[in-house]
Phi, psi and omega in degrees: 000134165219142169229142181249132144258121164257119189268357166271356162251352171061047211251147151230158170200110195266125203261105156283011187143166202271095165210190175244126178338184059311307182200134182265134205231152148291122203246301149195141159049313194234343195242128176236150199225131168279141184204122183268196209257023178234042159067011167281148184275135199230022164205168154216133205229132202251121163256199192043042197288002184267015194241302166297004180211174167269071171291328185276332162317328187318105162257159185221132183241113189243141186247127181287155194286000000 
């Protein structure tokens, strides 16, 4: 899993996995979600994300099972 921010589009994008696009769908206005051929979701891309999201807030947790 990876994630970007491009701060000169002010983008955020999250790679839930390494696969090939299939379709790209509207999610709403601003939010687009990548979906591959077995119909999963494998991205998701924000724009205008410093108004929709806590990107400088931005934490990672891994919790043990």
């Amino acid at each position: 899993m990876k994630i970007k921010y491009f701060q000169d589009s002010d983008t955020l994008y999250i790679e839930l996995r390494v696969t090939d696009v299939a379709e790209t769908r509207d999610l709403d206005e601003n939010t687009t979600l990548d979906i591959d051929h077995d119909r999963q979701i494998c991205a998701i891309t924000f724009e205008h994300a410093s108004e929709r999201t806590d990107i400088p807030d931005f934490s990672y947790e891994q919790v043990a099972a």
